[in-house]
C-alpha positions in Angstrom: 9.1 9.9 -8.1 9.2 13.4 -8.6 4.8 13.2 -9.0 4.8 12.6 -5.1 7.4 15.3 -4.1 4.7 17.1 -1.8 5.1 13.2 0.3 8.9 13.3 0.8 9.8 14.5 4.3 11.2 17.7 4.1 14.1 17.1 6.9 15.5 13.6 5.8 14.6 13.4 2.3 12.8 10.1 2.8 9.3 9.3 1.1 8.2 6.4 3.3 4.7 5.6 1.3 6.3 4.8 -2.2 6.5 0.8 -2.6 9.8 -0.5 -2.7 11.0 -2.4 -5.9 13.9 -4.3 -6.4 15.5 -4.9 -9.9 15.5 -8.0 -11.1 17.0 -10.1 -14.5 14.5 -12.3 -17.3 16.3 -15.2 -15.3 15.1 -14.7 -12.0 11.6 -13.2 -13.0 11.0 -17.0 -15.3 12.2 -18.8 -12.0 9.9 -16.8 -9.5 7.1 -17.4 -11.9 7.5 -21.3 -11.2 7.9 -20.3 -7.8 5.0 -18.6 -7.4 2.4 -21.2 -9.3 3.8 -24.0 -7.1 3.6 -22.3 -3.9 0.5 -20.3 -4.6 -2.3 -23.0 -4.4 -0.2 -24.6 -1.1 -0.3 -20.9 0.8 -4.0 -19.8 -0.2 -5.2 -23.5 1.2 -3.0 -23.4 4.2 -4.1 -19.9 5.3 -7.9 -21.1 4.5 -7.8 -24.1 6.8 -5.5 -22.1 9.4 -7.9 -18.8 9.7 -11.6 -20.2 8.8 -11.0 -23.7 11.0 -7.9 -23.7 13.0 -8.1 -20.7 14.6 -11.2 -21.0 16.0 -10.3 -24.3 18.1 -8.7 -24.3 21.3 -5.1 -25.2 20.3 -2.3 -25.1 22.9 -0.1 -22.1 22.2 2.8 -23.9 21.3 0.9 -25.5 18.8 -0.6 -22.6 17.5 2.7 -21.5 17.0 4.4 -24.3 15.2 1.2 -23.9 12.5 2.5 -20.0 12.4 5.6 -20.9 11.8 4.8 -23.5 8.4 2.5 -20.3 7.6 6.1 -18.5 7.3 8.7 -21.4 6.1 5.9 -21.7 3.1 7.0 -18.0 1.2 10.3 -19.2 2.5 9.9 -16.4 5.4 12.7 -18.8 7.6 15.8 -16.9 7.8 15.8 -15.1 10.9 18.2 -12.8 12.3 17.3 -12.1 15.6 19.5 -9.5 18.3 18.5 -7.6 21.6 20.0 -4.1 21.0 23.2 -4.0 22.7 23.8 -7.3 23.4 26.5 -9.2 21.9 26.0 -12.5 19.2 25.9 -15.7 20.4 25.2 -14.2 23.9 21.0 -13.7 24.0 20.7 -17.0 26.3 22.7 -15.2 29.2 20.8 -12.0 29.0 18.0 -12.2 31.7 14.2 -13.0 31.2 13.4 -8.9 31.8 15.4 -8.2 28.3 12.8 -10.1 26.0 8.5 -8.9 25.7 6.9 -11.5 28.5 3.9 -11.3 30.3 2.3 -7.6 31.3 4.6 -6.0 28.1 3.9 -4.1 25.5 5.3 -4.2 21.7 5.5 -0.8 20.3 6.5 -2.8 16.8 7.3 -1.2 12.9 5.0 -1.4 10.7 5.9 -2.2 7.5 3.7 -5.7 6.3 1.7 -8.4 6.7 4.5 -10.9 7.5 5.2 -8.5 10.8 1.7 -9.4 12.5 2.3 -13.1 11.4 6.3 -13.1 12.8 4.9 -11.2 16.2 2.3 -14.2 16.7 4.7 -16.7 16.2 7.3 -15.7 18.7 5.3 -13.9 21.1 1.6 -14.6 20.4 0.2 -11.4 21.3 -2.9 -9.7 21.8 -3.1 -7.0 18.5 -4.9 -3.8 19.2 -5.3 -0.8 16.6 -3.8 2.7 17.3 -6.3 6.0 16.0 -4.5 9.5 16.2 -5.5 11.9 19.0 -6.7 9.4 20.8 -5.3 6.9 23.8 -8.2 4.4 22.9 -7.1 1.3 21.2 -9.4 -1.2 19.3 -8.4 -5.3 19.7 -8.5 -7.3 16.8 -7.5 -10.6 15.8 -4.2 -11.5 14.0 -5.9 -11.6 10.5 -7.5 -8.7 11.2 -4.2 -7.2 12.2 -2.7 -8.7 9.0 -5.3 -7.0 6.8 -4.5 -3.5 8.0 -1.0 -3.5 6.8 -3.0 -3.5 3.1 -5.8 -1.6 4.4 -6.3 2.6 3.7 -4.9 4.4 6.7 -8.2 5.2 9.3 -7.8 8.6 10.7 -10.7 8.6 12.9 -11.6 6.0 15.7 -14.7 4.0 15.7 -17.3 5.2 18.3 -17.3 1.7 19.6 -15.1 -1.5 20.5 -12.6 0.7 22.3 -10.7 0.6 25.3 -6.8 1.2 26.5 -3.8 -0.5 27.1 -4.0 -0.5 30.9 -7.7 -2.3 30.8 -6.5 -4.5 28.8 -2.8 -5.4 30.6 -4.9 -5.5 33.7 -7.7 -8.1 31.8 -4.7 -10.1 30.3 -1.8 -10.3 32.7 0.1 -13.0 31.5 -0.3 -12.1 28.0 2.0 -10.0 25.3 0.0 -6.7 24.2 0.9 -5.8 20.5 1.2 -1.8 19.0 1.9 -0.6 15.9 2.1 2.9 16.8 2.5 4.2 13.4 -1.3 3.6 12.6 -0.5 2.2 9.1 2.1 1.0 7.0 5.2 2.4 4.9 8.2 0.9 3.0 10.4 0.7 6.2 12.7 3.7 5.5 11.2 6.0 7.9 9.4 5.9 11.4 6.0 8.3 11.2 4.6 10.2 14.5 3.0 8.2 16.8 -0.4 7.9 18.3 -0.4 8.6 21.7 -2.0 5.3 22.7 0.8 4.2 24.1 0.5 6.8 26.7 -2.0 4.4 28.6 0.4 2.1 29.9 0.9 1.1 33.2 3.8 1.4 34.9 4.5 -2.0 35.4 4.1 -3.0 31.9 6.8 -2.4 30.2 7.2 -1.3 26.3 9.3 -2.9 24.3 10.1 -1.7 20.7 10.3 -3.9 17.7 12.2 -3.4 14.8 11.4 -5.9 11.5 13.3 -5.3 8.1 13.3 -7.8 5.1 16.2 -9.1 2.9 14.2 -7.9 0.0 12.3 -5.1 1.0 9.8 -5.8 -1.6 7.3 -7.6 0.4 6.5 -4.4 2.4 3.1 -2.8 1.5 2.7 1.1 2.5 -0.2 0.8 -0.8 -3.4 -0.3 0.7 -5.1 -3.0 -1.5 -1.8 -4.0 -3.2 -2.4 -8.3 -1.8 -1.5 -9.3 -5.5 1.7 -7.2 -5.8 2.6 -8.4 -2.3 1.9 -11.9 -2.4 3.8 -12.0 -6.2 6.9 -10.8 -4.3 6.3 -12.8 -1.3 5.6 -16.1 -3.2 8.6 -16.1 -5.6 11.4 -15.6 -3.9 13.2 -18.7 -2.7 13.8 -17.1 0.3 13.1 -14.0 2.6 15.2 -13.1 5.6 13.8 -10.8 8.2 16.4 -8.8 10.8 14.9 -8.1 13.9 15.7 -6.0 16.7 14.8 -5.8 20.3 15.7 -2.4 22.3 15.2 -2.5 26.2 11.9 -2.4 27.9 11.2 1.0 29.2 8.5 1.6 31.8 5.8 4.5 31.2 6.7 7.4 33.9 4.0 9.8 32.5 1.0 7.6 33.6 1.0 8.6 37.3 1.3 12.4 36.3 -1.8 12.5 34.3 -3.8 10.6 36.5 -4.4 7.7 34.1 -4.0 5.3 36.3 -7.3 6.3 37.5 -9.9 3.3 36.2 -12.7 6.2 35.3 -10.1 8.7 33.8 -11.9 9.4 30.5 -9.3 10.3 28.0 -9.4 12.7 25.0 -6.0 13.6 23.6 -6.2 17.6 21.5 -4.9 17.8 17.8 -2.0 16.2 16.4 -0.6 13.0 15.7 0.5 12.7 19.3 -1.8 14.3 21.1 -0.8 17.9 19.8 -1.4 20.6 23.2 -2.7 17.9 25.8 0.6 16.1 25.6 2.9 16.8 28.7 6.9 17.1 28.2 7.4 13.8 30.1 4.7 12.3 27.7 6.6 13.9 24.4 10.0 12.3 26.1 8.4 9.0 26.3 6.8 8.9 22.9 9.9 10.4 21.2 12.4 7.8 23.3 10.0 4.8 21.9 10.8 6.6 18.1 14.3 7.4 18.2 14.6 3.6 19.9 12.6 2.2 16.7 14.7 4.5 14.4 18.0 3.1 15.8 17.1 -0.2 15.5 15.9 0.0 11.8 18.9 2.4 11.2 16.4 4.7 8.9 15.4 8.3 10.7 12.0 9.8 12.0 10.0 11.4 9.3 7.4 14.7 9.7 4.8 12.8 7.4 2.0 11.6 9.2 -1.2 9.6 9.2 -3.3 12.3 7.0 -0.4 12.9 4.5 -0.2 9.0 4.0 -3.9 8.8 3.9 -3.9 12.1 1.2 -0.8 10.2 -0.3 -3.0 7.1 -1.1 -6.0 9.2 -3.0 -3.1 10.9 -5.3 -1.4 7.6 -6.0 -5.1 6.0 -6.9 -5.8 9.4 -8.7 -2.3 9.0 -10.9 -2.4 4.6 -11.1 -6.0 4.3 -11.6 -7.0 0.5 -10.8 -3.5 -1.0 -11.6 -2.3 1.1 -8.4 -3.7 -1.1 -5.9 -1.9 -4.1 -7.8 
């Protein structure tokens, strides 16, 4: 949409905040209709029971995941194409248990929609923390919470509160998964924002893995915050979904022990920018901009110059332009 020119990256051409659509004939809309009424009353109850009861009980893990998994198979979410990046098909049961997010790991993951937090849960069952810019604090939060924020307006400052960093936590949870989305908010999945620099607080034993996710159709991405009845129209009448994800290799973070962060009092402040701006060193660019260009690969898209504050000034023109019916 030539209206939002001003929120196409200048470089690639890409505008990563518009929602993607995908055409469809009278046939197919009349047949996701049906769909969508059958399945509708099924996924609002199961999601009920699951979050307000379920979650809140001391299930095994394994359990816990086979009741994330009938959260998925009931949109149809089920086809799942799943590769470690450079490793051949057919061969991911050879590759050795260092290739795949384990304990003490971090998932620098895409952001693209609700379904990502809910997939990560599944197969990893993570601990979800909330990236701010110019900061290396992260906020935990649970996985609805981290479900709601791919729908919620991008937050450009940090609460003053409820913090704390990736190495506290790795060190309070070391035989758990530790989940990122890096971005800070949501887009359609054609472009990989700037970073906020809290993956910077990583140990260096802790590796970081990035995630890529991309859906077969895209539609059920949501880089418009307060669009749930758009999303769950074109989550809830497709037959089917297919997500294709990718796994690069776990790199460890060589910065940490150069800025002293290691340090359990080190009281960190990054400068301006998305990243950190001044106060980032070159082997802390390196590592941040390895993570991207890994995450960029893997969803074959392209960094973008857009940031947090052009999505978040992106989001108060598209609700100046749509009025109410923007957010649906």
């Amino acid at each position: 949409m030539e209206k939002y020119s001003q929120f196409r990256d200048r470089g690639s051409g890409i505008s990563p905040f518009l929602p993607a659509a995908k055409p469809t004939s009278i046939t197919a809309k009349i047949l996701g209709t049906w769909i969508f009424i059958l399945r509708l009353p099924l996924f609002v109850v199961y999601c009920s029971l699951y979050f307000l009861v379920l979650d809140h009980l001391p299930i095994p893990p394994v359990l816990r995941k086979l009741l994330l998994w009938a959260m998925l198979a009931i949109p149809g979410v089920w086809w799942i194409d799943l590769q470690l990046d450079g490793v051949k098909r057919g061969s991911l049961s050879q590759q050795p248990a260092s290739r795949f997010p384990r304990e003490r790991a971090v998932i620098a993951a895409q952001f693209t929609s609700p379904v990502d937090a809910v997939y990560l849960a599944t197969i990893f069952d993570p601990i979800f923390v909330v990236s701010y810019p110019d900061t290396r604090k992260v906020q935990r939060v649970s996985l609805f919470r981290a479900m709601a924020l791919a729908l919620a307006p991008p937050s450009t400052t940090a609460p003053r509160t409820g913090l704390t960093d990736l190495r506290a936590l790795v060190k309070e949870n070391p035989h758990r998964v530790i989940a990122v989305f890096p971005e800070m908010t949501t887009t359609n999945g054609k472009g990989i924002l700037p970073f906020s620099p809290s993956l910077l607080a990583t140990p260096t034993d802790a590796n970081i893995f990035p995630i890529s996710m991309r859906y077969t159709a895209p539609d059920i991405t949501t880089p418009i915050p307060g669009a749930w009845l758009s999303f769950l129209w074109n989550l809830l009448r497709r037959p089917t979904h297919c997500v294709r994800v990718r796994v690069a290799e776990g790199v460890s973070n060589t910065s940490v022990a150069v800025n002293g962060l290691n340090h359990p009092s080190m009281e960190d402040t990054a400068g301006e920018g998305e990243n950190g701006g001044h106060d980032l060193t070159p082997e802390e660019e390196r590592l941040l901009n390895g993570i991207s260009d890994s995450l960029a690969r893997l969803a074959r898209n392209k960094r973008v110059g857009l940031t947090l504050r052009d999505k978040a000034a992106f989001v108060e023109a598209w609700s100046k332009g749509k009025g109410a019916w923007g957010r649906l």
